[in-house]
C-alpha positions as CSV (number, residue, x, y, z in Angstrom):
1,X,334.1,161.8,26.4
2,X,333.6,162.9,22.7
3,X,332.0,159.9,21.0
4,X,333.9,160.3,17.6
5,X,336.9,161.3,16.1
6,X,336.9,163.2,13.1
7,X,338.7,162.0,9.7
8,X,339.3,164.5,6.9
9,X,339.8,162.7,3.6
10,X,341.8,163.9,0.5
11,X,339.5,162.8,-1.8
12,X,336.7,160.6,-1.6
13,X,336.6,156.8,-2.8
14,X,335.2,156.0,-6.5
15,X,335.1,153.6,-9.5
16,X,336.3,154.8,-12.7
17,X,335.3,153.5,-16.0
18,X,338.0,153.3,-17.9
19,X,339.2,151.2,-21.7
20,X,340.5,148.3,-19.6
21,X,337.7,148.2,-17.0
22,X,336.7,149.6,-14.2
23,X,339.4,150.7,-11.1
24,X,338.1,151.2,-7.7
25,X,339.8,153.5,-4.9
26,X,339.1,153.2,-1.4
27,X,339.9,156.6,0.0
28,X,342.9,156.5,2.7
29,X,342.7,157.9,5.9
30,X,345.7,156.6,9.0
31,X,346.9,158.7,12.0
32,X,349.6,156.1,12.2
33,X,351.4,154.7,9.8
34,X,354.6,152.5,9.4
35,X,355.5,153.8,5.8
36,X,354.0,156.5,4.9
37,X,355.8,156.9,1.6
38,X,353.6,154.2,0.6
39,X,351.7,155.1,-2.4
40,X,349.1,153.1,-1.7
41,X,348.7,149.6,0.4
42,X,347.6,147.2,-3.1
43,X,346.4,147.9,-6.3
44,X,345.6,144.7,-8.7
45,X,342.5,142.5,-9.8
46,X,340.0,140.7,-8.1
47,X,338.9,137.3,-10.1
48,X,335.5,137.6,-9.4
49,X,334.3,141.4,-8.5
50,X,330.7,140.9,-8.9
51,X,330.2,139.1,-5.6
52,X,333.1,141.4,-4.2
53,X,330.5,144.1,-4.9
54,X,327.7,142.1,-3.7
55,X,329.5,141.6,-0.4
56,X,330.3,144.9,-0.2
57,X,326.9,146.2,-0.7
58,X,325.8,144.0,2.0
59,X,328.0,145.2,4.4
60,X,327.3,148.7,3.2
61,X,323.8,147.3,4.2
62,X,325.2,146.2,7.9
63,X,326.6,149.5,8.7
64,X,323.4,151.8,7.6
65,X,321.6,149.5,9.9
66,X,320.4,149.9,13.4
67,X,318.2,147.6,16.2
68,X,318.4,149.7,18.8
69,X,318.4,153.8,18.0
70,X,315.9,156.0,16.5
71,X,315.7,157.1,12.6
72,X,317.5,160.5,13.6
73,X,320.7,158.6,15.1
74,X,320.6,156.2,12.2
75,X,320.6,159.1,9.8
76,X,324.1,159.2,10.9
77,X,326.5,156.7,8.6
78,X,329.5,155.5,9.0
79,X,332.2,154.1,6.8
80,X,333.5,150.8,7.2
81,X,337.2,149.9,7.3
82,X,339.8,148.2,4.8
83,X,342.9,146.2,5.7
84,X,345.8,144.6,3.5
85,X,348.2,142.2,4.4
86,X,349.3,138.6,4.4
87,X,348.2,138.4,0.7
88,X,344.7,139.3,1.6
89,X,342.0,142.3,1.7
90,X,339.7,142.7,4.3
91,X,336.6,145.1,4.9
92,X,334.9,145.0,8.5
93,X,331.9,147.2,9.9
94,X,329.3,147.4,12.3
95,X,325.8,148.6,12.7
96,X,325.2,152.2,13.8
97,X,323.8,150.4,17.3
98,X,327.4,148.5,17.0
99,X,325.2,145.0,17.9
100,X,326.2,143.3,14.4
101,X,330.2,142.7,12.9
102,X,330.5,142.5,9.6
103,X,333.6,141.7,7.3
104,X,334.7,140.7,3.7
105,X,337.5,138.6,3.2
106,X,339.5,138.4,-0.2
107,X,341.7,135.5,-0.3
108,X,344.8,135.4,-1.5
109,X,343.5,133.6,-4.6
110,X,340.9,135.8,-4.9
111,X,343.3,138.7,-6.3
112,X,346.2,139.2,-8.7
113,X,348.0,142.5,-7.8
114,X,350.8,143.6,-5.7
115,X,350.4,144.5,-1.9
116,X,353.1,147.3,-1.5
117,X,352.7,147.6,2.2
118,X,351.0,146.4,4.8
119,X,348.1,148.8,6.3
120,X,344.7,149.7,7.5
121,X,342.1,152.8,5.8
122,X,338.3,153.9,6.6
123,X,336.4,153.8,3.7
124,X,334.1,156.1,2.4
125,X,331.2,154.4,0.6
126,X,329.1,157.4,-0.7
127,X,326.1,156.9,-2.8
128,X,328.1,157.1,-6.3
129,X,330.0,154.0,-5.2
130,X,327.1,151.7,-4.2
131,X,325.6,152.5,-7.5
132,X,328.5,151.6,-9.2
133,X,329.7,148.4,-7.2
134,X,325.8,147.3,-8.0
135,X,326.7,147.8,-11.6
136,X,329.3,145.6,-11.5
137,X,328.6,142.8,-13.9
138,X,330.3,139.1,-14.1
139,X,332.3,139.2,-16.5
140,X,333.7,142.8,-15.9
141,X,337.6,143.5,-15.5
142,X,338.1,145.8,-11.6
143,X,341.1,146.8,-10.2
144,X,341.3,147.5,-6.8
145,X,343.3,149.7,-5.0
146,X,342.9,150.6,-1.4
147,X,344.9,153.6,-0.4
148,X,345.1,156.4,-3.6
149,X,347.6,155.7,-6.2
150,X,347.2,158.9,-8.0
151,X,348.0,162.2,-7.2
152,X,345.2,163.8,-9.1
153,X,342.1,165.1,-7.7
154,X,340.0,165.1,-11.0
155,X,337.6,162.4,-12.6
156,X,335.9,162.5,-15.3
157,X,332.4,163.1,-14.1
158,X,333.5,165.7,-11.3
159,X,335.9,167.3,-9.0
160,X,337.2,165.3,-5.8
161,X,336.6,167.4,-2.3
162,X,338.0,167.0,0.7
163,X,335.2,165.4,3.1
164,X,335.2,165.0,6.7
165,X,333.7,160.9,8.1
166,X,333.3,160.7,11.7
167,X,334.6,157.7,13.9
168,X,332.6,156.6,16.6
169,X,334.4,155.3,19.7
170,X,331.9,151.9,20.3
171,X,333.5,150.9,16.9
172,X,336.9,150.5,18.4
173,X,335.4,149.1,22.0
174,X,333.1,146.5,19.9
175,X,336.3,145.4,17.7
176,X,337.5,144.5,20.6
177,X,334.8,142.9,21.9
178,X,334.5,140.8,19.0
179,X,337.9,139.5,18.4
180,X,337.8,138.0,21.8
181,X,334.4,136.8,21.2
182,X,335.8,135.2,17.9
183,X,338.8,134.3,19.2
184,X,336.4,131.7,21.6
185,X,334.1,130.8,19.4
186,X,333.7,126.9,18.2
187,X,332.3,125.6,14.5
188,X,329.7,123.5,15.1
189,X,327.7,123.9,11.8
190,X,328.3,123.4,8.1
191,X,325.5,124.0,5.5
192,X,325.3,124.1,2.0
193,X,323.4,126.4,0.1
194,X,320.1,124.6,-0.4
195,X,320.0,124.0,3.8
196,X,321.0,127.2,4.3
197,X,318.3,128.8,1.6
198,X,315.6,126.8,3.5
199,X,316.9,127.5,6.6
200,X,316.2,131.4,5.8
201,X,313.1,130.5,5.1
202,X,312.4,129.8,8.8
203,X,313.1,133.5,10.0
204,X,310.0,134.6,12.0
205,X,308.3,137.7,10.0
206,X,308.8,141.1,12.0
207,X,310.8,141.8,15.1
208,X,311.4,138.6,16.7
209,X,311.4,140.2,20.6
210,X,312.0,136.1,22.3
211,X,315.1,134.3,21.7
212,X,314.9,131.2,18.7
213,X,317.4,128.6,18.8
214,X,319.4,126.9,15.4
215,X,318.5,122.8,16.0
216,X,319.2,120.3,13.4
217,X,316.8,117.3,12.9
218,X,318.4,114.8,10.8
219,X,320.2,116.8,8.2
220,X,317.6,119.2,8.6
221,X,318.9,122.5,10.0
222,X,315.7,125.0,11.3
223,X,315.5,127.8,14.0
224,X,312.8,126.7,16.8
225,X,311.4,128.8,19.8
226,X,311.9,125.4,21.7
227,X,315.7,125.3,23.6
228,X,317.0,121.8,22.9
229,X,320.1,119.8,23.7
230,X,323.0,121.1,21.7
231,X,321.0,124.0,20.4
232,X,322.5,127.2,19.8
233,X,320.7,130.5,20.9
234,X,320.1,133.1,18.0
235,X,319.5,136.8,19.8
236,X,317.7,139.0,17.9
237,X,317.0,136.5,15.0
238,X,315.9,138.8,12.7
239,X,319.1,140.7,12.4
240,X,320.2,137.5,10.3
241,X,317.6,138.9,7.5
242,X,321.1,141.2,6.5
243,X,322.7,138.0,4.7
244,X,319.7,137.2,2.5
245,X,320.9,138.9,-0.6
246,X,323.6,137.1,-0.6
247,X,321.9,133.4,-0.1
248,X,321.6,133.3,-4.5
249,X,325.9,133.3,-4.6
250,X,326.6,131.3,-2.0
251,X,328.8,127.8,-1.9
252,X,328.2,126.6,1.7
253,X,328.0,128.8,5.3
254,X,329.2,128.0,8.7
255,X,328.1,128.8,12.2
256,X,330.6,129.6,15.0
257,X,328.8,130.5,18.3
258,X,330.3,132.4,21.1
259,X,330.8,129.0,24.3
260,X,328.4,130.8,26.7
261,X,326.0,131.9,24.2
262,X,327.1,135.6,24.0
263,X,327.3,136.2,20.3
264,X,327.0,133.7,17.1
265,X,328.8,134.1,13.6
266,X,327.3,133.3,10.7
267,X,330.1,132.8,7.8
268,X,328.8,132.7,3.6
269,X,331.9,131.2,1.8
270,X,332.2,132.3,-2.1
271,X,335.0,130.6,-3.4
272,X,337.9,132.8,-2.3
273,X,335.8,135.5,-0.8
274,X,334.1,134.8,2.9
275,X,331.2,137.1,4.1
276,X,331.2,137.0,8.1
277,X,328.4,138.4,10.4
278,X,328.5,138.3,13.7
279,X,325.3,139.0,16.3
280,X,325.4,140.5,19.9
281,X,323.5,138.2,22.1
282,X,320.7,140.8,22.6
283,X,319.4,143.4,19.9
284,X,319.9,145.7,23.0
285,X,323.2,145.1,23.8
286,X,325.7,146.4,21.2
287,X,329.5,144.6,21.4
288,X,330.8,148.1,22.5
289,X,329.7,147.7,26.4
290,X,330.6,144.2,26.8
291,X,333.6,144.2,28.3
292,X,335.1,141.2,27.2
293,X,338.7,142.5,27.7
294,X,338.5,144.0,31.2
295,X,340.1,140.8,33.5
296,X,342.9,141.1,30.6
297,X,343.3,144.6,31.1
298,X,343.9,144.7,34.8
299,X,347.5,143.9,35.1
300,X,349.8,146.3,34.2
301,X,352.1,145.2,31.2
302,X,355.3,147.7,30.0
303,X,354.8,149.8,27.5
304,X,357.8,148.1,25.5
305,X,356.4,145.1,25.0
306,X,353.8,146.3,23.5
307,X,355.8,147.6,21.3
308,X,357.9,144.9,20.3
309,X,354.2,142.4,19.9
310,X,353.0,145.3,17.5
311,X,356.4,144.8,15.3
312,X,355.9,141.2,15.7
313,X,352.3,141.5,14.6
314,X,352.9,144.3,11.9
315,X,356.1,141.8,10.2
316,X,354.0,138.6,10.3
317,X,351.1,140.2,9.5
318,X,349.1,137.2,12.0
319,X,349.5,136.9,15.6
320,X,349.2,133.7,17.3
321,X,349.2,133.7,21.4
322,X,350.1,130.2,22.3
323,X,352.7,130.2,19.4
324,X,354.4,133.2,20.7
325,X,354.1,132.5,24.7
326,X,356.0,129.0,23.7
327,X,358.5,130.5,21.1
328,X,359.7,133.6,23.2
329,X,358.9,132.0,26.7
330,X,356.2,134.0,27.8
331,X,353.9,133.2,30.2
332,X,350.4,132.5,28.7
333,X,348.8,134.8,31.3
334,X,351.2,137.7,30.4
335,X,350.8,137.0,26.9
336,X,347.1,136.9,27.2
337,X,347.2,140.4,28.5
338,X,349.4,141.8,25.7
339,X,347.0,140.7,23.2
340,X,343.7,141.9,25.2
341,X,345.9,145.5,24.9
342,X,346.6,144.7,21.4
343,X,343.3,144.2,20.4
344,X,341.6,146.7,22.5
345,X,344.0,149.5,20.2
346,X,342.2,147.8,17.4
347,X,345.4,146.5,16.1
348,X,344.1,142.7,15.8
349,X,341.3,140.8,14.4
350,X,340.5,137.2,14.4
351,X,340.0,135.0,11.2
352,X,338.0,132.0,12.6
353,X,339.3,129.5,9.4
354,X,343.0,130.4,10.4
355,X,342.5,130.1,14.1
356,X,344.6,133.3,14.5
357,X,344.5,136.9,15.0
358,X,345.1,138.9,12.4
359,X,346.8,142.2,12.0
360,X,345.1,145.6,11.2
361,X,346.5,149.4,12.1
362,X,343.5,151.3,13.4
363,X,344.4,155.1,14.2
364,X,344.6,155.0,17.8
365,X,347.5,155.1,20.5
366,X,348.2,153.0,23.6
367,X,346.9,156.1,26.3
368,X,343.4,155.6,24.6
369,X,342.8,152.3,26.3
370,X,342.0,153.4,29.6
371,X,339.4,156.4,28.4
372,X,338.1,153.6,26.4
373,X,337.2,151.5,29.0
374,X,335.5,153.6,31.6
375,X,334.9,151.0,34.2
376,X,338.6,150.2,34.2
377,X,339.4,153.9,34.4
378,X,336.7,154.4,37.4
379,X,338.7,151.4,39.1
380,X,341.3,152.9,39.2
381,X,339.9,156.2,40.6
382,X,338.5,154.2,43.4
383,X,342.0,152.5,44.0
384,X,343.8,156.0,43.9
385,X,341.1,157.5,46.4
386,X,341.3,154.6,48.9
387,X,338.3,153.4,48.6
388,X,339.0,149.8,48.5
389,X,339.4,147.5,51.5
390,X,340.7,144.3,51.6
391,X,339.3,142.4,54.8
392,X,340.2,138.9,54.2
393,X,342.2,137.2,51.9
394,X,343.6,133.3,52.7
395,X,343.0,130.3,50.6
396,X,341.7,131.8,47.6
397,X,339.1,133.2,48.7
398,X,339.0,137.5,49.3
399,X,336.5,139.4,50.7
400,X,336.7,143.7,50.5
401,X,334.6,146.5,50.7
402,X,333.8,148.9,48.5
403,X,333.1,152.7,48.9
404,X,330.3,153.1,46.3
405,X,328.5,156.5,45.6
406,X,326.1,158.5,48.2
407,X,327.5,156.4,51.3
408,X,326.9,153.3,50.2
409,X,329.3,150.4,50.9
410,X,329.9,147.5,48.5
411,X,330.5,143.6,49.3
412,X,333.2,142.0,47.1
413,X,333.6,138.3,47.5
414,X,336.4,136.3,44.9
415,X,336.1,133.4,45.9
416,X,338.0,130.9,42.9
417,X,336.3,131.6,39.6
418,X,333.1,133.0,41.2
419,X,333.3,137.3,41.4
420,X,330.8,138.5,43.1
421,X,329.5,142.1,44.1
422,X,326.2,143.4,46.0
423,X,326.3,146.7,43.1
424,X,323.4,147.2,41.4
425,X,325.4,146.0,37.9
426,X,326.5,143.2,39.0
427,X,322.9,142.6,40.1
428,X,321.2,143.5,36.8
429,X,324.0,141.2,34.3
430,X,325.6,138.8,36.8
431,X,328.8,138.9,35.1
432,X,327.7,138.9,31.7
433,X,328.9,141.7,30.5
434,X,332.6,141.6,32.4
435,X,333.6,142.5,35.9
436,X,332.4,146.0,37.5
437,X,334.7,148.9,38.6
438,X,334.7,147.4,42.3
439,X,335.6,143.7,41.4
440,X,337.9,145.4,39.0
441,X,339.3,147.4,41.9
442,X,340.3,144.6,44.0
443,X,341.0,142.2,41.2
444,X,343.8,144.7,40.9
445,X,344.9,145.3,44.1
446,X,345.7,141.7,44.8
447,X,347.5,141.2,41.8
């Protein structure tokens, strides 16, 4: 399978200096839209661009960045992405190794403009832009405007080119990962900037190989190499180095860690502007092979109500499971499996103040799940070539075998909430990292 897909620009993004102040313009890019007469998605102020740029520097910062993959893979950038809707502008990202999230949030009382439709771009931030977002100074006027306003092609420095930003795939497999990851995650800490400032302080020099643990002694928040009760467990601590420009700004930051461990999110609040970042449990282990959504993708749900949930998501603009299983008398576990589709199309994110998914248009189509999700796909195979044999199954507990390759057999025992297989990946991550194909195989066979 290609890992990218290839976007072709009409222009690229840039801020103009102009007699009422400077106008940024995200460059738009959608395969699908739901008006595409739309001249652009908002265009208005935001009260305080300096830390706008700031933030968006930092996650500029985020995506260059990689803990995993040599300098030649990392020479490879990619663009982060822009959403606007419910009053708000959003810009998310990841690291080239896809083991870090990142995302800007502009509040509603963060901007004065007019959003005239709801929708999702990639953004190209070439050098040019840095520069000038870095420029920004405090007391300077910017309008924003993601999605291009103007028809022309010309600025007053040089001519706009068509230019051609790659994609990858683990972007839209992490996003998915991390929505569910956020969509579990509980607030446990609150700091204010002097904690969190010393806090920083506490980050081992180098790369920090063993895991380090956030603990609080008294009012006294510091990262130890000592597990503790009620500790929370920081992989790859040094990633968290990616927020320190943005320490001098900040008003207060909370910490939202994944239930079993498996990611943590770190949140900077800035009045009406929230900087998120979000770690993989291991430097190793990017968000794109997790496989949070596979036991939600394994029913088969119609193609129609998918449908009608994106409407629902697109018109309200936030999507809230519970809320929409009681008020259109779904059940939870068929509702739960629309939105594990919904996110793995890239079409929600979750905001961890509002306790809800969010709604973003990300260019890809409901037959990309499946090739998206190999081990579901290979399941299947192993279902459609009869490979799968159910030998028991009588009081909850099943037991099957497996045809794996070269002539071996596998063990599948379900037995309750325990899943177990004698494959070597089930061996190596003992669940961690979602069911394999022959669980997945039998999990689907028995309904």
């Amino acid at each position: 399978m290609n890992d990218i897909l290839s976007y072709r620009y009409n222009n690229p993004s840039s801020l103009t200096k102009g007699k009422g102040g400077d106008e940024l313009f995200l460059a738009k890019y959608s395969e699908i839209q739901k008006n595409t007469d739309a001249p652009c998605f908002f265009s208005g102020n935001v009260k305080n661009p300096f830390i706008m740029g700031r933030c968006l520097i930092t996650l500029s910062s985020v995506v260059k960045s990689s803990f995993n993959l040599s300098p030649t893979d990392l020479a490879k950038l990619k663009d982060p992405i822009a959403t606007a809707g419910d009053g708000r502008v959003r810009f998310e990202g990841f690291s080239h190794c896809a083991g870090v999230y990142a995302r800007v949030d502009v509040l509603p009382d963060g901007l004065e403009g007019e959003f005239l439709e709801n929708g999702t771009t990639n953004v190209d931030f070439n050098q040019p832009m840095l520069t000038a977002l870095n420029s920004i100074k405090q007391t300077e006027k910017v309008l924003l405007s993601i999605g291009q306003k103007e028809v022309s092609i010309q600025t007053e420095e040089k001519k706009i080119v068509e230019r051609r930003v790659p994609l990858p795939i683990k972007w839209v497999k992490g996003l998915s990962t991390v929505q569910i990851y956020l969509s579990k995650a509980e607030h446990t800490h609150t700091f204010n900037k002097i904690q969190t400032q010393q806090l920083f302080r506490g980050i081992p020099k180098g790369v920090v190989k063993m895991d380090y643990y956030l603990v609080t002694r008294g009012n006294m928040p510091m990262f130890s190499a000592v597990k503790s009760a009620n500790a929370v467990c920081v992989g790859a601590i040094h990633r968290l180095r990616l927020l320190e420009p943005l320490l001098p700004y900040m008003d207060s930051m909370q910490v939202f860690p994944h239930p079993d461990m498996q990611s943590t999110t770190w949140q900077l609040y800035f009045g009406p502007i929230r900087f998120s970042l979000s770690l993989s449990r291991e430097a190793y282990r990017g968000f794109s092979g997790e496989g949070a959504a596979l036991e939600s993708l394994i029913e088969d749900i119609d193609d129609e109500w998918i449908d009608a949930i994106d409407k629902y998501a697109y018109a309200n603009q936030r999507f809230n499971p519970t809320l929409m299983a009681m008020e259109e008398g779904f059940g939870f576990k068929d509702i739960d499996n629309l939105t594990a589709r919904m996110v793995s199309m890239g079409l929600l994110g979750f905001d961890l103040d509002e306790n809800a998914f969010f709604y973003r248009r990300l260019p890809f189509k409901l037959e990309r799940i499946m090739s998206l999700n190999p081990r579901l796909k290979n399941a299947e195979k192993l279902i459609v070539e009869k490979k799968v044999e159910i030998i028991s199954n009588a009081n909850g507990r099943v037991e099957a075998r497996v045809d794996g390759t070269g002539g071996v057999r596998h063990m599948v025992i379900l037995d309750g909430e325990q899943q177990r297989c004698t494959c070597e990946w089930y061996g190596k991550y003992q669940g961690d990292r979602g069911m394999c194909k022959h669980v997945l195989a039998v999990n689907k066979i028995i309904g």
